[in-house]
Structures are given as C-alpha cells and as structure tokens.
LUMMI-43742 format. One record per residue: residue number from 1; residue in three letters; z negated, y, x negated of N, C-alpha, C in turn. Coordinates in steps of 0.001 Angstrom, whole numbers, plus 500000, padded with zeros to 6 digits. Layout:
REM LUMMI-43742
<node><sekol>NUM</sekol><doro>ala</doro><n_pz>Z</n_pz><n_py>Y</n_py><n_px>X</n_px><ca_pz>Z</ca_pz><ca_py>Y</ca_py><ca_px>X</ca_px><c_pz>Z</c_pz><c_py>Y</c_py><c_px>X</c_px></node>
...
***
This chain:
REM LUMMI-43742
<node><sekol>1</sekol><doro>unk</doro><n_pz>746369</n_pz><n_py>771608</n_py><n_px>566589</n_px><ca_pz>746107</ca_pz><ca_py>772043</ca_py><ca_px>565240</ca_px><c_pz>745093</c_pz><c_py>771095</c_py><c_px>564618</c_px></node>
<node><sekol>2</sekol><doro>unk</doro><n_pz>745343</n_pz><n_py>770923</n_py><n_px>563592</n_px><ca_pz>744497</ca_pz><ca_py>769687</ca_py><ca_px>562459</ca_px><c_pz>743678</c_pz><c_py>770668</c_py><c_px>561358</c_px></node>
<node><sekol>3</sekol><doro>unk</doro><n_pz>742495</n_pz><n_py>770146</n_py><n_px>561572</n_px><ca_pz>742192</ca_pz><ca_py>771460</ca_py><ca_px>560043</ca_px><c_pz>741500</c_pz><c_py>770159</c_py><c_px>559556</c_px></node>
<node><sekol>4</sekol><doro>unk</doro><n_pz>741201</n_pz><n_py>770157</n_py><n_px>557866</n_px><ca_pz>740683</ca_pz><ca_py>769145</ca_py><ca_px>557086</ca_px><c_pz>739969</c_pz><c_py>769476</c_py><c_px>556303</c_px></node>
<node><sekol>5</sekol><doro>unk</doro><n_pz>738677</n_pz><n_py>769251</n_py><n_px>556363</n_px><ca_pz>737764</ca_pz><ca_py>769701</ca_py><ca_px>554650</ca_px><c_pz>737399</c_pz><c_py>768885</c_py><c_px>553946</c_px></node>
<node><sekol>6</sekol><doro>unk</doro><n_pz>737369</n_pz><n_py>769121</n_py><n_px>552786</n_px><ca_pz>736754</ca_pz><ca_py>767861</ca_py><ca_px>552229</ca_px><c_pz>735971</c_pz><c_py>768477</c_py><c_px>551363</c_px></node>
<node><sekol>7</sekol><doro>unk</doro><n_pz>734408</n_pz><n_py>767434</n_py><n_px>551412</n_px><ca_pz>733239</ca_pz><ca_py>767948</ca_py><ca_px>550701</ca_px><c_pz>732754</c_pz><c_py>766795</c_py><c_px>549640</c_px></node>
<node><sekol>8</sekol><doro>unk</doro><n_pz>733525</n_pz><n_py>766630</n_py><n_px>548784</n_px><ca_pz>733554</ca_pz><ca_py>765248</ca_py><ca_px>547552</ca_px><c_pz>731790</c_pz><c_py>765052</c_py><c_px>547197</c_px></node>
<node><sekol>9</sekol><doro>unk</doro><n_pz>731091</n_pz><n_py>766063</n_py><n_px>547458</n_px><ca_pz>729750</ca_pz><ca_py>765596</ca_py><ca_px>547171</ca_px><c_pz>728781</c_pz><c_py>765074</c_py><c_px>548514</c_px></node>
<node><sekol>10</sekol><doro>unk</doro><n_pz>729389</n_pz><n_py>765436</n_py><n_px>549714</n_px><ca_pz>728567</ca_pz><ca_py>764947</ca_py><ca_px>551023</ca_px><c_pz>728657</c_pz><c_py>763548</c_py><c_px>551355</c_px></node>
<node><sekol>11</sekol><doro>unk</doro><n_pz>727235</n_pz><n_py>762963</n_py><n_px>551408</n_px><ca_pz>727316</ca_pz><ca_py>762002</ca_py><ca_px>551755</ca_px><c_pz>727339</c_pz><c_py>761742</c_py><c_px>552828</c_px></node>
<node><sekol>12</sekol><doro>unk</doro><n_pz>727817</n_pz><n_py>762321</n_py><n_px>553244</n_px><ca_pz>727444</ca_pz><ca_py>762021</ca_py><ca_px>555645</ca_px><c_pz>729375</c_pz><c_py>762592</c_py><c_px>555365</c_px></node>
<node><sekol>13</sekol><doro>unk</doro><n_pz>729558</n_pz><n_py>761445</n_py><n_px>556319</n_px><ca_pz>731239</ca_pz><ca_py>761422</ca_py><ca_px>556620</ca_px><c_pz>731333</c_pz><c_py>761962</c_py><c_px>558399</c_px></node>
<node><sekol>14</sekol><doro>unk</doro><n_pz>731727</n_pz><n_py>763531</n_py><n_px>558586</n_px><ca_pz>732146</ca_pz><ca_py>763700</ca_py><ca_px>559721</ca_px><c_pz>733062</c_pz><c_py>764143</c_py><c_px>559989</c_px></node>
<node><sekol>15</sekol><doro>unk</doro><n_pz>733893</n_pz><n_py>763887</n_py><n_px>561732</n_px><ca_pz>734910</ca_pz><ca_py>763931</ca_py><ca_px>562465</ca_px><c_pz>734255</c_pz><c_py>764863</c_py><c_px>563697</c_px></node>
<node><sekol>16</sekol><doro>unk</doro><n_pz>735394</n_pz><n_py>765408</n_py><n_px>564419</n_px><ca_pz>735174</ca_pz><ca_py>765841</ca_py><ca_px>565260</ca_px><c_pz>736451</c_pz><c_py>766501</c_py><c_px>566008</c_px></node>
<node><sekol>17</sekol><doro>unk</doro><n_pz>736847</n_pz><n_py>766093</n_py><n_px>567556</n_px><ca_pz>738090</ca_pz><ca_py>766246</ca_py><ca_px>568043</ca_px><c_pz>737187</c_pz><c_py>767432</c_py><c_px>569296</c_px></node>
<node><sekol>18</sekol><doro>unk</doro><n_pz>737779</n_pz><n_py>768535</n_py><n_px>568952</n_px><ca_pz>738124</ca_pz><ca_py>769642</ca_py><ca_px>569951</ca_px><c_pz>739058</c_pz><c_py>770131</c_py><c_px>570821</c_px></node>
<node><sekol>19</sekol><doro>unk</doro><n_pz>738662</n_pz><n_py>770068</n_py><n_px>572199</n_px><ca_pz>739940</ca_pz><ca_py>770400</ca_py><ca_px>572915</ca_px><c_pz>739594</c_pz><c_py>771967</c_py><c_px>573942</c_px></node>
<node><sekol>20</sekol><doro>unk</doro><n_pz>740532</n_pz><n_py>772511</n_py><n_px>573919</n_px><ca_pz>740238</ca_pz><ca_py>773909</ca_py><ca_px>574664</ca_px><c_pz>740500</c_pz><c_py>773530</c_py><c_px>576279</c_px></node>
<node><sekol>21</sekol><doro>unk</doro><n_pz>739084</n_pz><n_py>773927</n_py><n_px>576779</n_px><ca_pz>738752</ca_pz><ca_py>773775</ca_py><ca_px>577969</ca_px><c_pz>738196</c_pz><c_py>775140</c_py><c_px>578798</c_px></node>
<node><sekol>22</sekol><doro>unk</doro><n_pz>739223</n_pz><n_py>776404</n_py><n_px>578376</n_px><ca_pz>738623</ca_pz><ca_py>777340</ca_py><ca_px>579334</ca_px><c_pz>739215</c_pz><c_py>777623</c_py><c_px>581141</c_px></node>
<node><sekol>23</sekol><doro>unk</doro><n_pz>737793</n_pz><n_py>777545</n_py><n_px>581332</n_px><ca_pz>737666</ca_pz><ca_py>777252</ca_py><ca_px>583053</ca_px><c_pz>738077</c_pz><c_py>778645</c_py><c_px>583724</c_px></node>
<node><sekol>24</sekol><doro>unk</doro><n_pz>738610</n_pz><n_py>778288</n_py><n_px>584906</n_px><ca_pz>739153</ca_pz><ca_py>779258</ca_py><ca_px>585979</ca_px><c_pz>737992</c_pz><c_py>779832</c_py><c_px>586576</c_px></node>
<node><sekol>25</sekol><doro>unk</doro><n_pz>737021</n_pz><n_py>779208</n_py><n_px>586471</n_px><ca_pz>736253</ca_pz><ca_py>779697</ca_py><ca_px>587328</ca_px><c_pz>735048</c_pz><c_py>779022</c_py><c_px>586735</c_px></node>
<node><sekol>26</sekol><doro>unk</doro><n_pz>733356</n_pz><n_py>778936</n_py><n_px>587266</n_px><ca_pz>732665</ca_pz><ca_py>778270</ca_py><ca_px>587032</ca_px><c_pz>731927</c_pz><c_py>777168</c_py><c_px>587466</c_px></node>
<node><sekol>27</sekol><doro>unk</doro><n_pz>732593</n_pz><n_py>776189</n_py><n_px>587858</n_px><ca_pz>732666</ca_pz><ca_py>775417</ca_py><ca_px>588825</ca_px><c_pz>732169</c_pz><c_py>773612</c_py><c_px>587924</c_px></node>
<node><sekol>28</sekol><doro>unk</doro><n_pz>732282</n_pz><n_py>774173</n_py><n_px>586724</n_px><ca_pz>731087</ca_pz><ca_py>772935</ca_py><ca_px>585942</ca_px><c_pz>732168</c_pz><c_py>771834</c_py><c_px>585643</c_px></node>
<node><sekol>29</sekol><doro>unk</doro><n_pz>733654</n_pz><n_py>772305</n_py><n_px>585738</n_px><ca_pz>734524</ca_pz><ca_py>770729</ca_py><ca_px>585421</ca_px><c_pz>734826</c_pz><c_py>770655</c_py><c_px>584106</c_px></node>
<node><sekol>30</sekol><doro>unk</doro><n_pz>734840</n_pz><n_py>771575</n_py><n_px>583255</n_px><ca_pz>734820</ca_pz><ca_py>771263</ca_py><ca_px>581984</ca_px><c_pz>733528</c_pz><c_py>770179</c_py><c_px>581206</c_px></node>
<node><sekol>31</sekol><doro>unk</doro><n_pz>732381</n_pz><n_py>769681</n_py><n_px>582315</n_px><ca_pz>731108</ca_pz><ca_py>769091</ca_py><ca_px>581839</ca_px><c_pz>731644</c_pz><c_py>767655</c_py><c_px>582179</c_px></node>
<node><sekol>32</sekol><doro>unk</doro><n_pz>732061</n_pz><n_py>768139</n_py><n_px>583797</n_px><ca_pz>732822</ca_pz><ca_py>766348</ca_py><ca_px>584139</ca_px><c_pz>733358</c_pz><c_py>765823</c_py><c_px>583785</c_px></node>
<node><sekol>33</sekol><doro>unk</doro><n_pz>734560</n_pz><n_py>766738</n_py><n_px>582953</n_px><ca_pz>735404</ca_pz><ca_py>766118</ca_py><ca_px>582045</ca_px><c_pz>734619</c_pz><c_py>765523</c_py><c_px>580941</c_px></node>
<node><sekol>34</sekol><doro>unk</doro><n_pz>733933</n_pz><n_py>765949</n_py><n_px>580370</n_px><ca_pz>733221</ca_pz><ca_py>765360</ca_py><ca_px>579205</ca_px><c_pz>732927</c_pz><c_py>764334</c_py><c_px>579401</c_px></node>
<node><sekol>35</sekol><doro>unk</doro><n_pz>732011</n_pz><n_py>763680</n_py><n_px>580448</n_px><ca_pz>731533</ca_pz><ca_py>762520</ca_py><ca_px>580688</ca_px><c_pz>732226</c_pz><c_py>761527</c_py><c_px>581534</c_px></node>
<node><sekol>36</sekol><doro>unk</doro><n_pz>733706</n_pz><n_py>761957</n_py><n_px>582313</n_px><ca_pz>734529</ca_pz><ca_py>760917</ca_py><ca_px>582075</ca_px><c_pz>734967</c_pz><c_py>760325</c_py><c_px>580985</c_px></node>
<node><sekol>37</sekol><doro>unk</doro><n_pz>736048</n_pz><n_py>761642</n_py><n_px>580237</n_px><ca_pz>735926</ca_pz><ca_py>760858</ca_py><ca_px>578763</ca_px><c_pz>734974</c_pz><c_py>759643</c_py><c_px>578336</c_px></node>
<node><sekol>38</sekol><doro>unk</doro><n_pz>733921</n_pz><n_py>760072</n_py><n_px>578366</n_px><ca_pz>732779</ca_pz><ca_py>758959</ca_py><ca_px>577819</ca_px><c_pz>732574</c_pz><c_py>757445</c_py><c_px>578376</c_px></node>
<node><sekol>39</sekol><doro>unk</doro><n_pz>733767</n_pz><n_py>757230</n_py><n_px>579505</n_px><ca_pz>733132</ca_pz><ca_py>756175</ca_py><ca_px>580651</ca_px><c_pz>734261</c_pz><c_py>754948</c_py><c_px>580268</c_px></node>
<node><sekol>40</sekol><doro>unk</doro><n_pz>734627</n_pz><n_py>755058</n_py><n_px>578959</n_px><ca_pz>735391</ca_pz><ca_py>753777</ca_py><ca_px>578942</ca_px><c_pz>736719</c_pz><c_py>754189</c_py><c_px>578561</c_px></node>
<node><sekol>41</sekol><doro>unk</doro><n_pz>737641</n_pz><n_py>752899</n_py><n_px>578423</n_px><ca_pz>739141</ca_pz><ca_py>753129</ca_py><ca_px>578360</ca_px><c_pz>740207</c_pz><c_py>751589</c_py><c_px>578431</c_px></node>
<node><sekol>42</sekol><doro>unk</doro><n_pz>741111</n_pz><n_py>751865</n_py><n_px>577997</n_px><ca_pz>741977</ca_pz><ca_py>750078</ca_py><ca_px>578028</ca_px><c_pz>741451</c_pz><c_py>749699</c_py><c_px>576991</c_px></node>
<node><sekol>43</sekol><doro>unk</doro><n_pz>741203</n_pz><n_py>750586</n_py><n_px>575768</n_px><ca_pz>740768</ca_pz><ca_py>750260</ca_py><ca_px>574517</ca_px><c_pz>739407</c_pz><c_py>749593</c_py><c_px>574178</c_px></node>
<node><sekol>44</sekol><doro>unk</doro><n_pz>738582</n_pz><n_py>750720</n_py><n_px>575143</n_px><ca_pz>737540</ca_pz><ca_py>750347</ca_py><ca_px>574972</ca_px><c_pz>736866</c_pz><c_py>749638</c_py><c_px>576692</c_px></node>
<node><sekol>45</sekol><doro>unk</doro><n_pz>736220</n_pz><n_py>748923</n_py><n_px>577405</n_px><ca_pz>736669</ca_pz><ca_py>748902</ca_py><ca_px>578637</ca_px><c_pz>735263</c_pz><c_py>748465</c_py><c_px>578979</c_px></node>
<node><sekol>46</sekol><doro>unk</doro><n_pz>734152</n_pz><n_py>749496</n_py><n_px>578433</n_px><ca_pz>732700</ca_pz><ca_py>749395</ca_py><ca_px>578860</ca_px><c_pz>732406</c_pz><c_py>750342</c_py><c_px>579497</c_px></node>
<node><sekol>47</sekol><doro>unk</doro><n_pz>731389</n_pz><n_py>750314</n_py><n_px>580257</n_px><ca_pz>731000</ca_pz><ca_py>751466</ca_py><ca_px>581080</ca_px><c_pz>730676</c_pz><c_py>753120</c_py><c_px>580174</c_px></node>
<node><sekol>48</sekol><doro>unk</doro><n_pz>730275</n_pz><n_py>752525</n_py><n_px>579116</n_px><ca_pz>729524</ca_pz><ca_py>753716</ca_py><ca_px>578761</ca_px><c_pz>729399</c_pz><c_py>753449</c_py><c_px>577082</c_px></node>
<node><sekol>49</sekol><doro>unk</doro><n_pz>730311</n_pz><n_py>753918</n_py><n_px>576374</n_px><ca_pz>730786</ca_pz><ca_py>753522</ca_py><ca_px>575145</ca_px><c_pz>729827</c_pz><c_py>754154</c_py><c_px>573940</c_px></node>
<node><sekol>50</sekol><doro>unk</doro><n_pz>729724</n_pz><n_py>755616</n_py><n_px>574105</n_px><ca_pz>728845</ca_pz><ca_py>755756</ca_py><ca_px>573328</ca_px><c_pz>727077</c_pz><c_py>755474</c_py><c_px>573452</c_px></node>
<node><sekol>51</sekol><doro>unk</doro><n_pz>726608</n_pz><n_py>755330</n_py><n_px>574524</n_px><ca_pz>725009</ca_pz><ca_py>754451</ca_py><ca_px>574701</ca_px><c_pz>725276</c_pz><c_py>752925</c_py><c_px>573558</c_px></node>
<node><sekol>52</sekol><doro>unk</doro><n_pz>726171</n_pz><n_py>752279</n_py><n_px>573478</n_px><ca_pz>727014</ca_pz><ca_py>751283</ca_py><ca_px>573296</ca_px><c_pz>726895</c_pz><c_py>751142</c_py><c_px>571147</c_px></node>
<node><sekol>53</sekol><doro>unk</doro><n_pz>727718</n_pz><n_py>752474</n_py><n_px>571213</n_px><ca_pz>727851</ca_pz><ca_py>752667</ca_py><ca_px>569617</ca_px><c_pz>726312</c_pz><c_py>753464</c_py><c_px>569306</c_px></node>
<node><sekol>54</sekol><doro>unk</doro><n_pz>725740</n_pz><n_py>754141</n_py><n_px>570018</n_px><ca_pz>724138</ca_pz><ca_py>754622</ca_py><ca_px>569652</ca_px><c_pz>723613</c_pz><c_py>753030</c_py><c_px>569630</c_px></node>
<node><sekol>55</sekol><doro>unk</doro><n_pz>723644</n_pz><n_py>752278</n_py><n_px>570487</n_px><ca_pz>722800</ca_pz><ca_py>751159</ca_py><ca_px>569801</ca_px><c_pz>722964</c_pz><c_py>750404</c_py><c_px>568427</c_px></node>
<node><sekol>56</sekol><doro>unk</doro><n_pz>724621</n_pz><n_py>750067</n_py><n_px>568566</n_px><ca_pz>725242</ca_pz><ca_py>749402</ca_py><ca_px>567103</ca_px><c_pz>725481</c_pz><c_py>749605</c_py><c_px>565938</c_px></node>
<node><sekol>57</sekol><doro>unk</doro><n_pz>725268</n_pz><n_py>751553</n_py><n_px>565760</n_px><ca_pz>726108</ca_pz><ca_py>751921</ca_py><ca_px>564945</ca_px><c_pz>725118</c_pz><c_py>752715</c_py><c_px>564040</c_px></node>
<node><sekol>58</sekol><doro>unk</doro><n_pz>725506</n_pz><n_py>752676</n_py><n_px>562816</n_px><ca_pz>724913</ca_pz><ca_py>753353</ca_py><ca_px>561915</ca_px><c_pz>724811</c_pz><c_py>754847</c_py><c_px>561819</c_px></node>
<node><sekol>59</sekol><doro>unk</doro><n_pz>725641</n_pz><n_py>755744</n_py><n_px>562708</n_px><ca_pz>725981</ca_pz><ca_py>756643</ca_py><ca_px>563399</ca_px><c_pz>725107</c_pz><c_py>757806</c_py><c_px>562834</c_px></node>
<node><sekol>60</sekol><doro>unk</doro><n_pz>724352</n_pz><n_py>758805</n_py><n_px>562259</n_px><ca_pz>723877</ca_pz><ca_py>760051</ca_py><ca_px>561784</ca_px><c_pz>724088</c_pz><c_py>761153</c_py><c_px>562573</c_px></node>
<node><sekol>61</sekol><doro>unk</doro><n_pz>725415</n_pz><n_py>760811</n_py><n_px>563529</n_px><ca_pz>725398</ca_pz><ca_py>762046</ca_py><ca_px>564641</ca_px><c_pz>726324</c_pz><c_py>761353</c_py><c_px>565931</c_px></node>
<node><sekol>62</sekol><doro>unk</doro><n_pz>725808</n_pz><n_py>761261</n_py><n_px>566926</n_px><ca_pz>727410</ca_pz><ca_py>761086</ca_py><ca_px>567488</ca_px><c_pz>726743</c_pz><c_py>762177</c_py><c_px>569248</c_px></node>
<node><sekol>63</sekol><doro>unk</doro><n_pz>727890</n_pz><n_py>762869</n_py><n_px>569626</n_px><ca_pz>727885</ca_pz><ca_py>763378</ca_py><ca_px>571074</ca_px><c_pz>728577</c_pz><c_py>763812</c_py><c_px>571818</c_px></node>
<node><sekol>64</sekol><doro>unk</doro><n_pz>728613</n_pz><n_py>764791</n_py><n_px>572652</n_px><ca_pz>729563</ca_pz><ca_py>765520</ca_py><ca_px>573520</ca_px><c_pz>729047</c_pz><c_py>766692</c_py><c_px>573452</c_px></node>
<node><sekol>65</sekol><doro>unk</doro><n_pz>729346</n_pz><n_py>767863</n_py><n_px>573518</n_px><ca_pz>729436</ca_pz><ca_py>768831</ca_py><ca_px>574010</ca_px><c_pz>730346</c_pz><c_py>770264</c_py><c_px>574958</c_px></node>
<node><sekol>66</sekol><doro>unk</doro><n_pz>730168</n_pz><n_py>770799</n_py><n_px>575852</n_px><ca_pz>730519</ca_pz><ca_py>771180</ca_py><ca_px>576562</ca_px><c_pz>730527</c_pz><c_py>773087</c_py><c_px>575880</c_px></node>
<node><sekol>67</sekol><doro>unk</doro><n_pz>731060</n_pz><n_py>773550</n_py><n_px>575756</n_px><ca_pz>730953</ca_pz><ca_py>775190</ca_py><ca_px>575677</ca_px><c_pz>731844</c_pz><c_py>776026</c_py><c_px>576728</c_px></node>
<node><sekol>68</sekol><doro>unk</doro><n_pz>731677</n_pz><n_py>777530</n_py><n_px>576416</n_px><ca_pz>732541</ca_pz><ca_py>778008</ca_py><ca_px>577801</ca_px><c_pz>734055</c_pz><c_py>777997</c_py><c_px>577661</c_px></node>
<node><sekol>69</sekol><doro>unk</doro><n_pz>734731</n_pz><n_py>777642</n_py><n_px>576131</n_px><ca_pz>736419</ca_pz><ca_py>777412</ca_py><ca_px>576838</ca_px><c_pz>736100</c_pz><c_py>776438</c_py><c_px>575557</c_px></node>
<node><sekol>70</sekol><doro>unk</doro><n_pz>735663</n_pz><n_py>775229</n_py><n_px>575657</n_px><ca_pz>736195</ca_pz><ca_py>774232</ca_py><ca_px>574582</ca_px><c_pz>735031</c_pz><c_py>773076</c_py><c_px>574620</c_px></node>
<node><sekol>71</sekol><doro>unk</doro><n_pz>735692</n_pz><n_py>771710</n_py><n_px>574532</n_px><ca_pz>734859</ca_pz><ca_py>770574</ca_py><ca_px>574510</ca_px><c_pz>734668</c_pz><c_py>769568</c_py><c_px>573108</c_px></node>
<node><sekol>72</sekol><doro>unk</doro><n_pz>733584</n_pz><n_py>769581</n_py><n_px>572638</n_px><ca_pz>733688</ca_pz><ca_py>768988</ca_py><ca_px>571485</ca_px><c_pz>732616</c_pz><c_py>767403</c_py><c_px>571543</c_px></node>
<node><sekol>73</sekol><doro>unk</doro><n_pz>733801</n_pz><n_py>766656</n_py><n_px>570695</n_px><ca_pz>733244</ca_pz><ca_py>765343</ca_py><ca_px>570598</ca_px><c_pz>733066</c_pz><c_py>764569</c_py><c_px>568762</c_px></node>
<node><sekol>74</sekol><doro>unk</doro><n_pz>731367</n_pz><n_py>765350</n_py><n_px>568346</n_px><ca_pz>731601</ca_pz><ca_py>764984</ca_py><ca_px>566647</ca_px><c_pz>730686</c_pz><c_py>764074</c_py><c_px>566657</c_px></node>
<node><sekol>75</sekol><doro>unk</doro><n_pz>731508</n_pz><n_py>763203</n_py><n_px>565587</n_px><ca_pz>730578</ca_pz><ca_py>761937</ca_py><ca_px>564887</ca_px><c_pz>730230</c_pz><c_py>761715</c_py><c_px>563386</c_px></node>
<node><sekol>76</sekol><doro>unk</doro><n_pz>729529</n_pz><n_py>761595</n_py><n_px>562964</n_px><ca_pz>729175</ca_pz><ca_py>761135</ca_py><ca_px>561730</ca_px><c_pz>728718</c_pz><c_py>759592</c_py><c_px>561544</c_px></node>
<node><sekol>77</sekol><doro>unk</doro><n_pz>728573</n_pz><n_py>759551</n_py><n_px>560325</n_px><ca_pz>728141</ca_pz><ca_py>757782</ca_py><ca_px>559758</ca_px><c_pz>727927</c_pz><c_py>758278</c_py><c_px>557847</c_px></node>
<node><sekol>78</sekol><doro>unk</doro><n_pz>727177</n_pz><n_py>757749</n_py><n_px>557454</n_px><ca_pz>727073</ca_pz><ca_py>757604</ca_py><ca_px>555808</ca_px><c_pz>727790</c_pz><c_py>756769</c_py><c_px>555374</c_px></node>
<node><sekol>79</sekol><doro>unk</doro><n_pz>728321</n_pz><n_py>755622</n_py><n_px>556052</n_px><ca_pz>728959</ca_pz><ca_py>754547</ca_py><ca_px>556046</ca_px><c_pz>730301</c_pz><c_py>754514</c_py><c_px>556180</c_px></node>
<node><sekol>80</sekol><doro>unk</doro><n_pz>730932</n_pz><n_py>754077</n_py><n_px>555467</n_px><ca_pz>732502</ca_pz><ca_py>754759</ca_py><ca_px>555752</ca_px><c_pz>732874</c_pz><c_py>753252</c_py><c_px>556619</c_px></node>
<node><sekol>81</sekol><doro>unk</doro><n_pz>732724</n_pz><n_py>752502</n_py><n_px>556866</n_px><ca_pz>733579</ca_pz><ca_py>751837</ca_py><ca_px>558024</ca_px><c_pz>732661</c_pz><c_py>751754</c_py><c_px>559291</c_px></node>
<node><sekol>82</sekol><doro>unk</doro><n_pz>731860</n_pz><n_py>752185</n_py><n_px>559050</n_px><ca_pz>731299</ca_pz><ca_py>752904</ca_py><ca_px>560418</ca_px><c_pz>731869</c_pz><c_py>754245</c_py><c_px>560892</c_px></node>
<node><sekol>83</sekol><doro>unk</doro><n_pz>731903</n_pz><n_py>754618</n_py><n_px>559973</n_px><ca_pz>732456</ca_pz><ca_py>756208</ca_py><ca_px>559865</ca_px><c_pz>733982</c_pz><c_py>756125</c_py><c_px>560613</c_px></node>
<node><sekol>84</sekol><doro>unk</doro><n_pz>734747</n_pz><n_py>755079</n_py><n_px>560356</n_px><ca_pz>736016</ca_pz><ca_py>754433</ca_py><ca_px>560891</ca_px><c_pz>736419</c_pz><c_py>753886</c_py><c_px>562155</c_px></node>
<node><sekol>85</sekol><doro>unk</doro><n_pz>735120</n_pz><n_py>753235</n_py><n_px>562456</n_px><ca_pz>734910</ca_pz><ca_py>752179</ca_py><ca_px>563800</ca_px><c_pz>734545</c_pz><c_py>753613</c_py><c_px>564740</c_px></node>
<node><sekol>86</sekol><doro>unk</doro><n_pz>733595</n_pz><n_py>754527</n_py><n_px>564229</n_px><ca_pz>733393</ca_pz><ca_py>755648</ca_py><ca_px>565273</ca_px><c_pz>734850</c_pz><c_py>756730</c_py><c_px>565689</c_px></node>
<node><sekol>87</sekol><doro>unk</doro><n_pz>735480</n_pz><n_py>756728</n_py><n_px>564537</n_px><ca_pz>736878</ca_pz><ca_py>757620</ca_py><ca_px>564346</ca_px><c_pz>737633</c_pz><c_py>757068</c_py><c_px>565721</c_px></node>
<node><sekol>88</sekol><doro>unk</doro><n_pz>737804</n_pz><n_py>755695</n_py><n_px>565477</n_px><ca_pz>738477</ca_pz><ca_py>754952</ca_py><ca_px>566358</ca_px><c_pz>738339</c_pz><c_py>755049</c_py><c_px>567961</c_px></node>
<node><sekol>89</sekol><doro>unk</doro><n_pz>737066</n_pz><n_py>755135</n_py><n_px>568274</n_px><ca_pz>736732</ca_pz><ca_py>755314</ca_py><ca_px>569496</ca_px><c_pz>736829</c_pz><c_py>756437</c_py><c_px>570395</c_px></node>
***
C-alpha cells in the first residue's frame, strides 16, 4: 500500500518506507533485520550506507526504526535533490 501527502507549504521534504514485521515470538529479529538492511547493497556496496549519507548529506532526518509488528526507514532533506539521492538509497 502507497499512501501520499502533500504539504505545499512544508519545507522539509519527507519519505518513509514501512514494512510489517510482526514477530513470532520475541527473539529481537525484527532489529537484525533492520541493520542488515543498513549494511550495503549491489547498488550501494559500502559497509554502512547511512553513517555514509549522515556525513554527506544535507539530510534533516534520516534512520531506522524497529516497533513491535513494523520496521520503519524515514528520511528527510530541505533540499530536493538531496531529498532524491536519499529516496534512492
């Protein structure tokens, strides 16, 4: 599911991809998952991508988070091709 808002007066441009991660049990893999995600890709093929874009990027928010059935990964930028370059990643 895609939901879209648009706030024509905000100047902070954010994204954010949610995926439902409720656990069988409590066994902490919905956290691991998070921080694999974070460890690279073909695309991107650094150890540790967002330490990476926190240094480069004009960025206003960027993280991971973990909850009890869902994992969220939001970014912001004021900058719209920052705002783009972070989308991308």
């Amino acid at each position: 599911e895609l939901i879209s808002v648009e706030q024509p007066l905000e100047e902070n441009k954010t994204f954010g991809v949610v995926f439902r991660t409720p656990p069988e049990d409590s066994n902490g893999i919905a956290h691991v998952l998070e921080h694999s995600v974070l460890c690279g890709s073909r695309k991107y093929p650094v150890k540790e991508p967002f330490t990476e874009l926190l240094k480069g990027s004009m960025q206003t928010f960027l993280n991971a988070m973990t909850f009890p059935d869902r994992t969220c990964y939001p970014v912001a930028s004021c900058n719209l091709q920052d705002f783009y370059n972070l989308v991308d990643v």
